[in-house]
N, C-alpha and C positions, 0 to 999 in steps of 0.2 A: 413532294411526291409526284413521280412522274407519269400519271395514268393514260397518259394519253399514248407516249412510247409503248406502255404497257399493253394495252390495247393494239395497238398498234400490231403489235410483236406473236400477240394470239391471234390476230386476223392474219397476218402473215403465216404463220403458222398452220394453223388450221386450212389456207389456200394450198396451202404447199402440200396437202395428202391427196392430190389427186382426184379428187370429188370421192373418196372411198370414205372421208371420215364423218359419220353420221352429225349432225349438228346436234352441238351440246356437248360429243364426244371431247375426251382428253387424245389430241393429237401427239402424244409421242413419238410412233414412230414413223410418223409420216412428218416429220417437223424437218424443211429444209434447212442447210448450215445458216443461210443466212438470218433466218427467222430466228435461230438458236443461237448466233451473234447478238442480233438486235433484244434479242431476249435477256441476255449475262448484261448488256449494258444496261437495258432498262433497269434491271435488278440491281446494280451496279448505283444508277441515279436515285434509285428508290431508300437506299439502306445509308446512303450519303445525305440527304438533304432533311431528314428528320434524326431526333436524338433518342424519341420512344416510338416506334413505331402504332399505327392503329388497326383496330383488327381487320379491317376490311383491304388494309395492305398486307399484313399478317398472310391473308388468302392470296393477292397475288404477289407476294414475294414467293410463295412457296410455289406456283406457277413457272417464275422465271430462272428459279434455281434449278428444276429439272430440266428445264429448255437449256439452262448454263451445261448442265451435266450434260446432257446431248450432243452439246456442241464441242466439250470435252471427249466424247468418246468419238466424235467425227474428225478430229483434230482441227474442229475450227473454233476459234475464239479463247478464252477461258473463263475461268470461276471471277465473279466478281470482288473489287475490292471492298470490302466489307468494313466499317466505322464499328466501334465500339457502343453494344447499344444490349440491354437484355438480351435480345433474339440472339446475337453473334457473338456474344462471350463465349470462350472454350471454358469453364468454369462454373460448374451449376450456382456457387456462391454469387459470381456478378451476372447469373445470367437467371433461370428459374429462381431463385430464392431471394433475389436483390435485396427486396423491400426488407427482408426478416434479417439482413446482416448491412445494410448500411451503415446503421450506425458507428461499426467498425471504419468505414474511410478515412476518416482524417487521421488514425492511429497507425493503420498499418500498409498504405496503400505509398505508390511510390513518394508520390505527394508530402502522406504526412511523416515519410524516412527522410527525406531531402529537410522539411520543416524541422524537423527534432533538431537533425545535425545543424541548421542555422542557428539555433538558437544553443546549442553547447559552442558551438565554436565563436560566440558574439560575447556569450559569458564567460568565457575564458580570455578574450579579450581585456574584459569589465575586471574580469580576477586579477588580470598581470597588472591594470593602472590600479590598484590596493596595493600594492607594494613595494614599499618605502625602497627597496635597493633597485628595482627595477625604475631608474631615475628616465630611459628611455620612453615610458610611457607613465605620462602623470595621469590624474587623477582627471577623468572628465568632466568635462563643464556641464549643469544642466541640459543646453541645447544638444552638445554630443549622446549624453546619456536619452534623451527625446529622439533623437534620429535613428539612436544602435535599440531604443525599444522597437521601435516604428516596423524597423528592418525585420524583428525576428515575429514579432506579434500581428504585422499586415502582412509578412509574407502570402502570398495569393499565387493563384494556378500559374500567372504571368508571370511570376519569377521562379517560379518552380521550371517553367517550359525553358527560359532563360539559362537556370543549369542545367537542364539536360540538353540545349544545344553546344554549351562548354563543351559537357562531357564528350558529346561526339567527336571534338577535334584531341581532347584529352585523354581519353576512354579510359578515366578514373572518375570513379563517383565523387569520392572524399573529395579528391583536389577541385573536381569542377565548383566542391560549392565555396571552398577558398578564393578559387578565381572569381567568381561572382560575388563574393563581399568585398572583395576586392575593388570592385569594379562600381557595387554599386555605395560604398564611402567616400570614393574618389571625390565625389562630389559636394564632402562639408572638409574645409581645411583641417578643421582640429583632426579629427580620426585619418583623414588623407596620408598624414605624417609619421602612422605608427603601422602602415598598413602589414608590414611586415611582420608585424605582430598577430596576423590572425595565424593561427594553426601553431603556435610557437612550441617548437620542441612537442610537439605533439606524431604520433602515429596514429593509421585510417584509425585504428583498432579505439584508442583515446574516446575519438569522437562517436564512433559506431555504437560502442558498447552502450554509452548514455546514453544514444539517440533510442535504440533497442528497450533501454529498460525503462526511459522515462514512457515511450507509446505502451509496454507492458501496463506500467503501475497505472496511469489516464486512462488506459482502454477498459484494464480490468476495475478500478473501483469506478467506473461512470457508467460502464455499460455490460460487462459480462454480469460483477456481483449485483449491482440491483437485479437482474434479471433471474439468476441464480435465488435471491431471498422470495421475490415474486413466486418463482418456481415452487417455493418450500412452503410459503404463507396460503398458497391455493389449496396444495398437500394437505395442509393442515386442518384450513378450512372443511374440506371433504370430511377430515376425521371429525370435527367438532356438529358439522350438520348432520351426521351420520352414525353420531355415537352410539344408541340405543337399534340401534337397523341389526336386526338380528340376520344373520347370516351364516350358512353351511361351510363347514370350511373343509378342504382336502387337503390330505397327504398323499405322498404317493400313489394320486391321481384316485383315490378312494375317501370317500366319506369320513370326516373326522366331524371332533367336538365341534361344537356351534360356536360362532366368532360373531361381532358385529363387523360390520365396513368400515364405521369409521374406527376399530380400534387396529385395522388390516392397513389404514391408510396410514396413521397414525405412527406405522412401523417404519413406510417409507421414509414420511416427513420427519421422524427423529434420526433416520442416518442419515439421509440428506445435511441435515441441520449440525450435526455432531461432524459429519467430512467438512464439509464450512468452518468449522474451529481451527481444521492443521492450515488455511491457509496464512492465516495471523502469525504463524510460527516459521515461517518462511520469508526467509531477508530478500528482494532484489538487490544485488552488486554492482558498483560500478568500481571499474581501475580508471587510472589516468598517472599512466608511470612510465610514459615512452614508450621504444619499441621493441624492447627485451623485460622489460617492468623492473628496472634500475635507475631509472632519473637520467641516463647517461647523457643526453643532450642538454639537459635542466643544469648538471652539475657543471657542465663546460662551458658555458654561457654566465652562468650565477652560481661559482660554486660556494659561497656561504649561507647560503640562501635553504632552510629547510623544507626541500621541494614533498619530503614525506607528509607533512604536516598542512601545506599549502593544498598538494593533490584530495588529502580528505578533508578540508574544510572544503572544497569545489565540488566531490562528488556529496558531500554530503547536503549543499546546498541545496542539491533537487531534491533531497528528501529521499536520499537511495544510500544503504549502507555502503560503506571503503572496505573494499578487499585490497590490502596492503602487498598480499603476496601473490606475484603473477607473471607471468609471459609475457608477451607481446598482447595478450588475450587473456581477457576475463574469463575463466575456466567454463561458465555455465553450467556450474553445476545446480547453480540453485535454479537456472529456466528447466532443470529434468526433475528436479523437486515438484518443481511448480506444475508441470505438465502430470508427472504421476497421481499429486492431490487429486488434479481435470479428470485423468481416468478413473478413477477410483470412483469418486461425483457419477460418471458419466455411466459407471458401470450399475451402479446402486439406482439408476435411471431407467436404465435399459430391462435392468430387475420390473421394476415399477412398470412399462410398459407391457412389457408382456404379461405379469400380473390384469391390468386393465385390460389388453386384449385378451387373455384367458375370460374375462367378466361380460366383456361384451359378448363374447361366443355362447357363454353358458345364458344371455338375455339378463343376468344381473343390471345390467346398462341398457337404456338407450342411447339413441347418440339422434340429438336435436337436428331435424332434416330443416335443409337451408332453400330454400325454392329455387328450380332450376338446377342443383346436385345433383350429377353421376353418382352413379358408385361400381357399376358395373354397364359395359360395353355393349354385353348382350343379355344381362339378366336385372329386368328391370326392379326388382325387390330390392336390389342389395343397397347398403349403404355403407362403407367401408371405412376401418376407422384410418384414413390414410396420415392424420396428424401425428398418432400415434406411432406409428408404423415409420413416418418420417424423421421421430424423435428418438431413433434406433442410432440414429447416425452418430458414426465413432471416427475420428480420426488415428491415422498412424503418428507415431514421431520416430525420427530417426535418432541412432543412438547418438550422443554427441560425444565427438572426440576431435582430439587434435594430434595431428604427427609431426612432432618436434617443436619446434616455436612457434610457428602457422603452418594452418592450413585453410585455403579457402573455401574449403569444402564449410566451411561454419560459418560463412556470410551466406550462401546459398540457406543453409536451414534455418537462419535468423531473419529470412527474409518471407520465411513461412510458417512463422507466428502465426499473424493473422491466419490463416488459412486453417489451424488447427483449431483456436478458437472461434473461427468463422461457425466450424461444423457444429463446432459446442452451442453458441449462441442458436444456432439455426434446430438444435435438438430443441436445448428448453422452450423455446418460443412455440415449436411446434406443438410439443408436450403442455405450454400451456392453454393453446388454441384448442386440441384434443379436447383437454378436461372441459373446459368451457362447453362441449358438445354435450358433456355427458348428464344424462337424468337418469336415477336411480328407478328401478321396475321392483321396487316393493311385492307387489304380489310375486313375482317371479321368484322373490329369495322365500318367499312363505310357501310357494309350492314347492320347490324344494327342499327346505325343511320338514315338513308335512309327510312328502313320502320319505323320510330317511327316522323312523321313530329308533333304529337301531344302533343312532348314537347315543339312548340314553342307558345302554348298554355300562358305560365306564363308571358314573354316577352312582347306580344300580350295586356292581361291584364292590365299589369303593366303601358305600356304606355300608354294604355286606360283611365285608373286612373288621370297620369298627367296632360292629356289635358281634364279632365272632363265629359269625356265619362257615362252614367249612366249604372250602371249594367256590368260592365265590365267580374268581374269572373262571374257572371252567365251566359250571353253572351256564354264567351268561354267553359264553361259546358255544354252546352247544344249543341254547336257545337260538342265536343271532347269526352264525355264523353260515354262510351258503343259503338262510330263510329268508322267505319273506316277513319283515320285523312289522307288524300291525301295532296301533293304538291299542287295542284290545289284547293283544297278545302281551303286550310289558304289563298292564294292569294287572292280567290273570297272573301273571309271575309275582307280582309284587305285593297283590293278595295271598297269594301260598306263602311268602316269605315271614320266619318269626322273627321281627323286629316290635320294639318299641312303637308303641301307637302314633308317636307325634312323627318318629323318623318316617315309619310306612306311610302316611298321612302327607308327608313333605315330597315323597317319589311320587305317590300316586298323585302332586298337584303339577309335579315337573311336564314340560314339554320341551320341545326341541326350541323353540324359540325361545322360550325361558331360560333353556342350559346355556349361560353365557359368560358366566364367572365375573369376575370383574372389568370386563372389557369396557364396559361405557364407565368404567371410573376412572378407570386408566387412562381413558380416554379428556374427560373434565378434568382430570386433575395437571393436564402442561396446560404454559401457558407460551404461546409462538412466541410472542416477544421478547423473553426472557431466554428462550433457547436460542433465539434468530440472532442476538444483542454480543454475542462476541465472535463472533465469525464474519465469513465474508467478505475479509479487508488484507491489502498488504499494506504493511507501517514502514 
């Protein structure tokens, strides 16, 4: 970090106003071109020589970027070249939210796209010396089989930057990473000899498709669904600590029957739990049938050879079902399967959210103060439920289609995978961070209970009904309805009432805390693991 230019660049700066600029003052615009040169470099030096920047460069990066701008509108100098780093991501994903979505990089980043395709296109190597007609490439020796592991399992950043300088002179993805297996077998005789044989009779599409859905199936059971079950098991937890927590419930935004919390929570975490079952029921596909999805190059090279039979023992190898029938391209339809299960999850989430900020609002909730929390700018009380709020987060997808045989309009949206479940992961994480804040305000749901005695209005009725009472709900309507409903008030009605000494006896012991039905049994009665225990997964 370069503080001394920095430095440098504000004293300059700051000389450059003339003696007009108060000391202490932010010199903008009094800031000479040169100063606002020296300033985009410095900034320039600063954003270059570190890879996480610290906060007290933080302050004067953000110094030299407005001096950059200055000298932008002066037409002297420009904007600095800026390195990849939190701060200068265009991307909230790699930039604000890093930490909550790394774990996504090696699946969906350029990195682990170029990594998939090395290792489909080294197995398909390993596939063609399996078979017996394919006399051209025998069967590899241990040491070969040790080097072609080596190749696809150590692949590292350094051979990743290696195909993307192919690519530059190629500016084809696919081929760059052929050229570089190429390149880098040259160097054990056995494989040297058959080099030919990587990519064989294969189209981008062959390689892409695998690469795409094996980082799907790795991304999603390593790191979306634990996170997804996590998500639900917290849920659940809420309802199981919270069973007996009597609480007010609303309807259209008015006072209803009394509910507990956790049999409210309870509601979330069984759809949560129950959308997690349809992802089991959904296949990831792979093809591998050339460039039109007829063998046509397979067949002209080996035409006895049952290339239909070979293709699905290969895709099936990684553990990804064989679509037999196809284009040049795997149709995708099951990645818009799989994305609708995501929003459907994500929707039933969003539900859930705003549920808990409805709860925070009403003081149902506290929410656990962190020392040194904002929450508001200018209003020092507040504390805001921002995890919550951040767990709103929905991704688009585009429709997927193709026109005619290809279109590469569908490498562009398969290369924003990630970026869809980036949002998603970065939801629940949040959504779990939130709940984690959250502490129940017991008195809060009793004082609200307390003043609302004119839910036990339905109760009241209902028993009215059994014993023959005439007019029961209107009765109770006309007691409740636009009044104020006291303690005292439902007693005196329920003393006037001719009922049965045990039933009047059972009303007049009811309270609003009381009237809860069976919600805390509903509640005891799942059990998370047994609902958690089939879903969650693609096979």
């Amino acid at each position: 970090m370069n503080l001394t230019n920095g430095a440098a660049a504000l004293a300059a700066a700051g000389a450059g106003g003339g003696g007009g600029t108060a000391a202490g003052a932010f010199p903008l615009a009094s800031a000479s071109a040169a100063a606002a040169a020296a300033a985009a470099a410095a900034a320039a030096s600063m954003l270059t020589t570190v890879e996480e920047p610290s906060a007290a460069m933080v302050a004067q990066f953000d110094f030299m970027v407005v001096l950059a701008s200055q000298a932008m509108r002066n037409g002297v100098g420009k904007f600095p070249e800026l390195d990849i780093c939190s701060l200068t991501a265009i991307s909230p994903l790699d930039g604000r939210y890093e930490q909550k979505v790394r774990d996504l990089r090696p699946f969906f980043s350029e990195y682990g796209l170029i990594r998939y395709r090395v290792i489909v296109e080294v197995m398909w190597l390993l596939k063609l010396s399996e078979i017996p007609e394919i006399t051209e490439v025998p069967s590899f020796s241990a040491d070969a089989r040790s080097f072609l592991d080596q190749v696809m399992y150590g692949f590292d950043l350094n051979d990743a930057l290696d195909v993307k300088n192919i690519e530059k002179v190629t500016n084809h993805d696919v081929k760059a990473v052929e050229y570089f297996l190429k390149k880098k077998c040259q160097q054990h005789p056995e494989i040297a000899k058959v080099l030919e044989y990587f990519h064989f009779a294969c189209t981008s599409e062959d390689i892409n498709n695998l690469a795409h859905a094996l980082a799907l199936k790795e991304a999603l059971n390593n790191v979306i669904f634990p996170t997804m079950v996590e998500l639900c098991k917290a849920i659940y937890n809420m309802a199981k600590q919270n069973a007996s927590v009597s609480m007010l419930s609303r309807t259209h935004g008015q006072t209803a029957s009394p509910t507990t919390l956790g049999k409210e929570m309870l509601v979330f975490a069984h759809r949560l739990s129950e959308q997690g079952k349809e992802f089991p029921k959904i296949q990831i596909l792979g093809k591998f049938a050339g460039a039109v999805g007829n063998y046509n190059a397979h067949m002209a090279a080996y035409p006895d050879i049952d290339w239909t039979t070979v293709s699905k023992d290969f895709v099936t190898s990684f553990g990804i079902s064989f679509n037999p029938y196809v284009t040049q391209i795997e149709p995708h339809d099951y990645i818009a399967r799989l994305f609708q299960a995501f929003a459907l999850f994500n929707n039933i989430l969003v539900d859930f959210d705003r549920d808990i900020w409805s709860y925070v609002s009403l003081g149902y909730f506290k929410q656990i103060v962190k020392a040194g929390e904002i929450g508001s700018s200018t209003m020092p009380h507040k504390v805001n439920p921002i995890d919550l709020r951040t767990a709103r987060a929905t991704f688009l997808w585009p429709m997927l289609c193709c026109r005619g045989l290809r279109d590469l309009t569908d490498s562009t949206v398969l290369r924003n995978l990630g970026v869809g479940l980036g949002y998603s992961l970065l939801a629940y994480k949040s959504a779990l961070q939130g709940i984690r804040k959250l502490q129940v305000n017991e008195s809060r749901l009793t004082e609200d209970l307390e003043q609302s005695w004119e839910v036990l209005a339905e109760p009241i009725q209902t028993v009215m009904r059994r014993y023959g009472i005439p007019e029961p709900y209107e009765r109770l309507k006309e007691l409740t309805r636009g009044q104020s409903v006291t303690k005292e008030r439902i007693r005196d009605f329920v003393e006037g009432l001719e009922l049965p000494e045990e039933a009047k006896s059972g009303l007049l012991s009811l309270t609003p805390q009381a009237y809860v039905g069976a919600a805390a049994g509903l509640v005891n009665a799942v059990n998370p693991d047994v609902s958690l225990s089939d879903g969650f997964k693609v096979l």
